[in-house]
C-alpha positions in Angstrom: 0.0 0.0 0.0 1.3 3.6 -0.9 1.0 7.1 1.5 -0.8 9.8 -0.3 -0.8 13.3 0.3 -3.8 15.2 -1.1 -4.4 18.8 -1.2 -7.3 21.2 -2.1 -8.4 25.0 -1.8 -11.0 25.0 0.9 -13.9 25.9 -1.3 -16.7 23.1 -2.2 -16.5 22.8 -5.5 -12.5 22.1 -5.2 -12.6 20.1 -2.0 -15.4 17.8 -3.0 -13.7 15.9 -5.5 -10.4 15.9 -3.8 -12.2 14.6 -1.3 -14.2 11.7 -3.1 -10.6 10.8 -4.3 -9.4 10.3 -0.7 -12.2 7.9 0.9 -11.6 5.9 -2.7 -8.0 5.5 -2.2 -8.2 5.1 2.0 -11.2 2.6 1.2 -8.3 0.8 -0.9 -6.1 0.8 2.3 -4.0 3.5 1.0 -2.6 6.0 4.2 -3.8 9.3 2.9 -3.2 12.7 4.6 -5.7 15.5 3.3 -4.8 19.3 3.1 -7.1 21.6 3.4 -9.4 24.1 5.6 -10.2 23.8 9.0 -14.5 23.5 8.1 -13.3 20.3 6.3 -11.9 18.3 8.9 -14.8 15.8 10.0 -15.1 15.3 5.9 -11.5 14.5 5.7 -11.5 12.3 9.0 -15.2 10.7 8.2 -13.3 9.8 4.6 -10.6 7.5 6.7 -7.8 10.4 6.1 -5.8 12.8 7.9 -6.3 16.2 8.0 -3.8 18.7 8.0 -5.2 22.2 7.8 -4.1 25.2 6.1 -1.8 27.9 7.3 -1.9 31.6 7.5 -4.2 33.3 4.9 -4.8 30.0 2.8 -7.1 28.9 5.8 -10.6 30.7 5.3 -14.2 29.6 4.6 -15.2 29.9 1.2 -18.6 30.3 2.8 -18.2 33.8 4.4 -16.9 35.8 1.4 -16.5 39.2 3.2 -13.5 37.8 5.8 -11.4 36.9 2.8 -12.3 39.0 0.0 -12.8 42.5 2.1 -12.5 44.7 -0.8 -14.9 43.0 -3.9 -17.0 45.6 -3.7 -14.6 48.1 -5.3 -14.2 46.1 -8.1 -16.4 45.1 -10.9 -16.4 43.1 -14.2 -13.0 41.9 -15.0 -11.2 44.0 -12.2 -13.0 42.0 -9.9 -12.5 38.8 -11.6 -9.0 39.6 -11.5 -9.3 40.8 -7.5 -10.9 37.1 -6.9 -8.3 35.2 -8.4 -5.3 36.7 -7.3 -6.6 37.0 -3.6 -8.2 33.5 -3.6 -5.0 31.5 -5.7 -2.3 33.6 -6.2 -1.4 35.7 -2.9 -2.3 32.2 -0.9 0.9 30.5 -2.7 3.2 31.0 -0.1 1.1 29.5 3.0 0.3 26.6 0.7 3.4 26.1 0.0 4.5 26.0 4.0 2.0 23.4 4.5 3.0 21.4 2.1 6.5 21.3 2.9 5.1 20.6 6.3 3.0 17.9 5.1 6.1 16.0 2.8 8.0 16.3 6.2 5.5 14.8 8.1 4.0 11.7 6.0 7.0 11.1 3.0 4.2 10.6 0.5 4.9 8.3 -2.4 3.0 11.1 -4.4 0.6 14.2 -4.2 -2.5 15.3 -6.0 -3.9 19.0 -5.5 -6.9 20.2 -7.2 -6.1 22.3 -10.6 -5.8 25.6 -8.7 -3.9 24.4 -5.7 -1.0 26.9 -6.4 1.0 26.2 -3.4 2.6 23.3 -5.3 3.7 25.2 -8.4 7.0 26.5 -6.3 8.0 23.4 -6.0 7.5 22.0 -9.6 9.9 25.3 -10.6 12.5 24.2 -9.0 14.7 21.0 -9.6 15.7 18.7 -7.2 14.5 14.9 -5.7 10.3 15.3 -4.7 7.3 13.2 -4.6 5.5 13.2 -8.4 3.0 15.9 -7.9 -0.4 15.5 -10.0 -3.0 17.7 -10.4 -7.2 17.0 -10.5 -8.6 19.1 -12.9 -12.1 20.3 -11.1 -13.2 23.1 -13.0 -13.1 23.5 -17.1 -9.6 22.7 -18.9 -7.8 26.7 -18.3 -5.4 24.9 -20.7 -4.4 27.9 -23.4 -4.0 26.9 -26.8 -3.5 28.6 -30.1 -6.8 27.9 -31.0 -8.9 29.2 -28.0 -9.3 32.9 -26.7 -8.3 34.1 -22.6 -9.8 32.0 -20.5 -13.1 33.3 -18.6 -14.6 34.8 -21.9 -16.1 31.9 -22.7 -15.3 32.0 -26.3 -15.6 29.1 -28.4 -12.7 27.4 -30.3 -11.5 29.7 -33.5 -12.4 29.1 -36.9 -10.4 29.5 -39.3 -6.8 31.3 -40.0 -8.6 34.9 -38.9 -9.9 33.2 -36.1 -6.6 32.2 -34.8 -4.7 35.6 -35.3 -7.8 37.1 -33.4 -7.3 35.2 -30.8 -3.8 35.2 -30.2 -4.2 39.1 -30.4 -6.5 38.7 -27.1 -4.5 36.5 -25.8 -1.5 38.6 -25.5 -3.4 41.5 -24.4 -4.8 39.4 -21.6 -1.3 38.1 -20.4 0.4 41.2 -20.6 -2.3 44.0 -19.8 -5.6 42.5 -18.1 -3.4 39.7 -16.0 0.1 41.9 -15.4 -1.4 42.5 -12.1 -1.7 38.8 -11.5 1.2 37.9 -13.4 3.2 40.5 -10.9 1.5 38.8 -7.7 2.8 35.2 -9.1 6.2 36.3 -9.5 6.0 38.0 -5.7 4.5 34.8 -4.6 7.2 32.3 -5.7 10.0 34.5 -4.5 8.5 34.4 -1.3 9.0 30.4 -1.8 12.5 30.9 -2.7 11.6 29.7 -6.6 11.6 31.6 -9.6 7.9 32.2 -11.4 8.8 31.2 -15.7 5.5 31.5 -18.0 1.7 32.6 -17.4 0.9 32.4 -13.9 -3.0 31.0 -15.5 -1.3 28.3 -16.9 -0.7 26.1 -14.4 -1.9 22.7 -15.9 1.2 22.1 -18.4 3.5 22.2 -15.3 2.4 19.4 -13.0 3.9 15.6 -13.6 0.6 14.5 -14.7 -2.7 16.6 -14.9 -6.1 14.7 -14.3 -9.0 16.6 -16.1 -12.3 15.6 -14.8 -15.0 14.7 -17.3 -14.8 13.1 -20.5 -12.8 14.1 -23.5 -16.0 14.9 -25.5 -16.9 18.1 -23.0 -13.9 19.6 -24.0 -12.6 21.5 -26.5 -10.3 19.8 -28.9 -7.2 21.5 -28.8 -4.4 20.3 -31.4 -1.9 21.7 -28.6 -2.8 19.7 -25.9 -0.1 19.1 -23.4 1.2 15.4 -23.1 0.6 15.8 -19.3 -2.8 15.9 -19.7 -5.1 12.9 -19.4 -9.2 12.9 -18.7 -10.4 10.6 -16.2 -14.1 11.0 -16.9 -17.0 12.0 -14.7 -16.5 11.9 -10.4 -19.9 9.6 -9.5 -22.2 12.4 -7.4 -22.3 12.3 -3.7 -24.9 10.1 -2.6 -28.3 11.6 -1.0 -30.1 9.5 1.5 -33.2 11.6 1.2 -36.3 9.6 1.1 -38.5 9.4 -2.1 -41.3 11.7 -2.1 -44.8 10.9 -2.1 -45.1 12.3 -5.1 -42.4 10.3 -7.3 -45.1 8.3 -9.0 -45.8 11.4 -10.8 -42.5 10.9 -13.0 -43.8 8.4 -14.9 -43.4 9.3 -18.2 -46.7 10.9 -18.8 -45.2 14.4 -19.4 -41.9 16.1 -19.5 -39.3 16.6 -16.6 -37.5 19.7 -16.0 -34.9 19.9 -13.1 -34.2 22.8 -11.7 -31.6 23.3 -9.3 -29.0 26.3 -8.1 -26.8 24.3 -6.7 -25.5 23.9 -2.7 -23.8 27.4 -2.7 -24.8 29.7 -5.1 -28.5 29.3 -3.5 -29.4 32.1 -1.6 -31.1 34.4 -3.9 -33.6 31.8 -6.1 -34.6 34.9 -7.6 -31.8 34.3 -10.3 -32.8 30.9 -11.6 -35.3 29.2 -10.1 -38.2 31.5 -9.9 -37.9 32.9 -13.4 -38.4 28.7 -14.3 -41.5 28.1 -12.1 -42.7 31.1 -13.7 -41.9 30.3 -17.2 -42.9 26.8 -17.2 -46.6 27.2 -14.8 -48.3 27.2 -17.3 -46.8 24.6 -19.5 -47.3 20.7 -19.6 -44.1 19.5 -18.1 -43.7 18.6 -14.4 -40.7 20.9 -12.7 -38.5 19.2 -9.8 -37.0 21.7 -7.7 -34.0 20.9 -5.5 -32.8 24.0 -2.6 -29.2 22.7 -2.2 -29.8 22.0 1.2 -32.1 25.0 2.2 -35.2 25.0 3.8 -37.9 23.8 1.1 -39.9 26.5 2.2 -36.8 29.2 1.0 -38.5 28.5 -2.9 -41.7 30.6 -2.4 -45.1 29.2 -3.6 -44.8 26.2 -6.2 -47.2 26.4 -9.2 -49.4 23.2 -9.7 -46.9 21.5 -12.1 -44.1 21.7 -9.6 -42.5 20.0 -6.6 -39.5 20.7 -4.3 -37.4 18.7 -1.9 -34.1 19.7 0.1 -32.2 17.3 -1.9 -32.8 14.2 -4.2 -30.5 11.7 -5.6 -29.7 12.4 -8.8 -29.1 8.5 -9.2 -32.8 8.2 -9.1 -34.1 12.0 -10.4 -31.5 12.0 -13.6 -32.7 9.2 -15.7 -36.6 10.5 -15.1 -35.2 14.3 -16.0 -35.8 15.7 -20.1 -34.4 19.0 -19.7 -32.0 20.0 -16.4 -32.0 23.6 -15.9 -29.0 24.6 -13.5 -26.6 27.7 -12.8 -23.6 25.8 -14.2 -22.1 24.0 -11.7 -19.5 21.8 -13.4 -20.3 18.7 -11.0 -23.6 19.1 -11.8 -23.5 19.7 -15.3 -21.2 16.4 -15.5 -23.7 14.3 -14.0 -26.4 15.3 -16.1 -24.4 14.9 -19.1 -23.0 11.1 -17.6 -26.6 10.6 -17.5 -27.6 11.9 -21.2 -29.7 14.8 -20.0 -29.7 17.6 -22.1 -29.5 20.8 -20.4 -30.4 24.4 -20.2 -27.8 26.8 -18.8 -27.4 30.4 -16.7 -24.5 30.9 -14.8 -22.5 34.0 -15.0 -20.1 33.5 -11.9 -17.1 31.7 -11.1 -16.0 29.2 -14.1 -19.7 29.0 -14.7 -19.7 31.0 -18.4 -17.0 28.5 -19.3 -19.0 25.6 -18.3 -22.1 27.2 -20.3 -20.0 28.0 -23.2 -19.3 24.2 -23.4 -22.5 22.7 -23.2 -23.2 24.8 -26.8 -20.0 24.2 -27.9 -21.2 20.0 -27.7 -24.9 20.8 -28.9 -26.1 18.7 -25.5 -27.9 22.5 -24.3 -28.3 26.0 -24.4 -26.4 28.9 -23.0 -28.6 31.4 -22.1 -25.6 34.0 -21.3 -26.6 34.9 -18.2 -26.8 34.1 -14.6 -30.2 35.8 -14.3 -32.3 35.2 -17.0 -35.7 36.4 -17.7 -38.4 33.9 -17.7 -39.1 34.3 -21.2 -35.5 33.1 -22.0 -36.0 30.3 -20.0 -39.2 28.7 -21.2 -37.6 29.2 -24.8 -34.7 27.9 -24.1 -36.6 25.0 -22.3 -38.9 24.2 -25.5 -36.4 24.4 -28.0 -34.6 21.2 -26.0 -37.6 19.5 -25.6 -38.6 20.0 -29.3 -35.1 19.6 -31.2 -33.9 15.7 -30.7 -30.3 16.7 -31.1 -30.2 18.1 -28.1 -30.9 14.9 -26.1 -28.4 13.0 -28.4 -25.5 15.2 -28.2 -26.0 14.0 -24.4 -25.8 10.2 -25.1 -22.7 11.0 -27.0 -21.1 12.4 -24.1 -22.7 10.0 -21.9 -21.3 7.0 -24.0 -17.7 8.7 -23.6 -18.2 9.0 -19.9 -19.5 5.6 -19.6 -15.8 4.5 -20.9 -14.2 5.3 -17.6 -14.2 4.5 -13.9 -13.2 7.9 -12.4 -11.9 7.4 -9.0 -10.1 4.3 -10.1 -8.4 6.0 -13.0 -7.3 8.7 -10.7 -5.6 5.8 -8.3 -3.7 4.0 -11.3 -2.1 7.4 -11.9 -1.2 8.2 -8.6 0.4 4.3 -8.4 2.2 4.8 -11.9 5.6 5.2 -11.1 6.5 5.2 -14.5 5.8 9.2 -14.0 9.5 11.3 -15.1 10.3 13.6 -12.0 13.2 16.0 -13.0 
C-alpha cells in the first residue's frame, strides 16, 4: 500500500472531488493525509484520512466571502474577476506552500495530487531537485491555453479558421500582458516568497504538473491540437450520494409528461430569484412537471410552487436524472457532469465563477443552451426549455457524451495514476 498526500483549496467545489478521491483511495487501504481548511476536517477524517489544515491566509471559509475577499466591492467586471483570483489563488501561494513542505516532512508521501488551482505546489515544480511526483485533479473546465482558444473566462468558443486564430492570439497577448500583469506581478511576488523563480503565465498552471487529471470526458472539452502530453481525462466523479427519502409524489414521474430539473446548486442558492423563480414562472403554465432541489435549504426558502411543480431539500440524482428531459441549472461543473454522464440535455445560466465557461461548453457540444446569463428572464428560459424538448439533437448530443463518460471509472483511474511510477520527475 502507498502514503498519499492530497491537497485542495477550501472551497466546495474544489474540495469535494479531492475529497471523493481520498475515501476511494483510503477505502483501498492506502494512508492518505488531506490538506485543506479547517471547516473540512470531520469530511476528511469521516473519509478515513488525515487532515492537516491550512496555514496563514490559505485557511478561510469559502462560505463567508467578506472575511477573505474584504475589498470586492470596489471592483467590478473583469477588475474584480482579476481581484478574486489573485486574492483566492495567487497571494495564498506561499502558506500553501508551508504546508505542504510541512506535510512531505510529516508523511513522505509516495505522491501528491492538488486540485487544478492548488498553487501552493507550483513553487516546487519550478525548481529542480529529488520530490514526490506531484499531480494535479482538474475540477473546474480545462484553463489549458491553446492557439486555438481565446483568454480563459470569456467563454469563447474554439477559432475558426486562420482569422480566427490571429484574433485570438491578439486577445491572448493582451490578456497576459495587460488585463493579468497585475496577477502575473502577484505570481512572480509569490514564488520569490517560496524561494523559486515564477517562468511563464501564472493561468497556466496545468502544463506544469507531472501528470494533470482533467475531470470529465474528453467529449466536453474543447479539442485542442496543442494539448499538453501531461494531460489525461479521467471521466465523470460519480455524485455524492443523498439519502433523502422518495417523495410521495415520485409516481408522478412516470413518463406521462416532461421533466424539467431545476436546481442552483448547494452554494450559489441564496437568492432563487436568479434561476429558479424565473423557471416556475416560465414553465406554470406549460405541460411539463418541474422538480426543484434547494441545495440543502429549507424547502420553504423557494416561495409558492405552481401546480406543475414539486420541491425537496435534496434528491439523488441517481434516481431523479434518468426520469429528468431538460436540467436547468446555474452551471455547476459537478452538476453539469452528472447530467451529461446521464444523457440529460441541459439548459444553462450561470455568470459567476467558471460557470460561463461551463455554459459555453455545453453549446459548444450541442447537449444544451447557454442562455448568457446568470439571471435570465423567464421568457429566456421557457424558450430555451422548449427548444430542448422540441429539437432531438439536443438529447443526443447528451448520449454522445454520456457514451464517452461511460468509458471510464473515475476514482479508479485517478488511483492507477497516482500508483504509476512510470511518471518522469526532474
Amino acid at each position: 500500500m502507498a502514503t498519499y498526500l492530497l491537497a485542495s483549496n477550501p472551497i466546495h467545489g474544489h474540495a469535494g472531488p479531492v475529497l471523493q478521491t481520498a475515501a476511494y483511495l483510503a477505502g483501498e487501504g492506502h494512508g492518505v493525509t488531506v490538506v485543506t481548511g479547517s471547516r473540512f476536517r470531520e469530511r476528511v477524517e469521516a473519509s478515513g484520512s488525515r487532515f492537516m489544515a491550512l496555514l496563514g491566509s490559505a485557511d478561510y471559509d469559502d462560505r463567508l466571502p467578506d472575511t477573505y475577499l474584504p475589498d470586492r466591492e470596489r471592483y467590478r467586471g473583469v477588475q474584480r474577476a482579476q481581484y478574486d483570483i489573485r486574492t483566492i489563488f495567487v497571494e495564498t501561494i506561499p502558506d500553501q506552500h508551508r504546508t505542504i513542505r510541512q506535510a512531505i516532512d510529516a508523511v513522505s508521501p509516495d505522491a501528491i495530487l492538488v486540485d487544478s488551482a492548488f498553487g501552493g505546489v507550483l513553487p516546487m515544480l519550478a525548481r529542480p531537485g529529488r520530490r514526490p511526483p506531484i499531480l494535479g485533479l482538474g475540477v473546474t473546465p480545462l484553463t489549458q491555453s491553446s492557439r486555438v482558444l481565446g483568454p480563459h473566462g470569456m467563454a469563447l468558443p474554439p477559432a475558426e479558421g486562420t482569422v480566427g486564430r490571429l484574433r485570438y492570439s491578439a486577445m491572448n497577448a493582451i490578456a497576459r500582458r495587460v488585463i493579468f500583469r497585475p496577477t502575473q506581478r502577484a505570481g512572480a511576488r509569490a514564488f520569490r516568497a517560496c524561494d523559486a523563480r515564477l517562468s511563464g503565465f501564472i493561468m497556466d498552471a496545468s502544463r506544469r504538473f507531472d501528470r494533470f487529471l482533467q475531470t470529465g470526458p474528453a467529449s466536453l472539452e474543447y479539442r485542442r491540437p496543442d494539448l499538453d502530453a501531461n494531460t489525461r481525462f479521467v471521466g465523470v466523479l460519480p455524485q455524492a450520494g443523498s439519502d433523502a427519502p422518495i417523495p410521495e409524489w415520485w409516481g408522478e414521474l412516470d413518463g406521462g409528461r416532461p421533466v424539467v430539473h431545476v436546481t442552483q446548486g448547494t452554494i450559489d442558492n441564496h437568492d432563487f430569484g436568479r434561476l429558479v423563480r424565473p423557471t416556475l414562472e416560465a414553465l406554470a403554465d406549460s405541460d411539463v412537471t418541474v422538480v426543484v432541489t434547494a441545495g440543502g435549504r429549507p424547502v420553504d426558502s423557494v416561495g409558492p410552487l405552481p401546480r406543475n411543480a414539486r420541491a425537496e431539500r435534496y434528491l439523488s440524482y441517481d434516481a431523479l436524472l434518468p426520469r429528468t428531459d431538460v436540467f436547468v441549472t446555474n452551471g455547476g461543473f459537478g452538476g453539469v457532469q452528472a447530467a451529461l454522464a446521464a444523457g440529460v440535455p441541459l439548459v444553462v445560466a450561470g455568470d459567476t465563477e467558471d460557470k460561463p465557461e461551463v455554459a459555453a461548453r455545453v453549446a459548444w457540444t450541442g447537449a444544451g443552451v447557454d442562455l448568457g446569463t446568470g439571471a435570465p428572464d423567464p421568457a429566456a428560459v421557457r424558450r430555451a426549455v422548449e427548444a430542448v424538448l422540441a429539437d432531438p439533437s439536443y438529447r443526443s448530443n447528451a448520449r454522445r457524451i454520456a457514451e464517452d463518460a461511460a468509458g471510464h471509472d473515475a476514482l479508479a483511474e485517478i488511483a492507477r495514476h497516482l500508483a504509476d511510477t512510470r511518471i518522469g520527475i526532474g
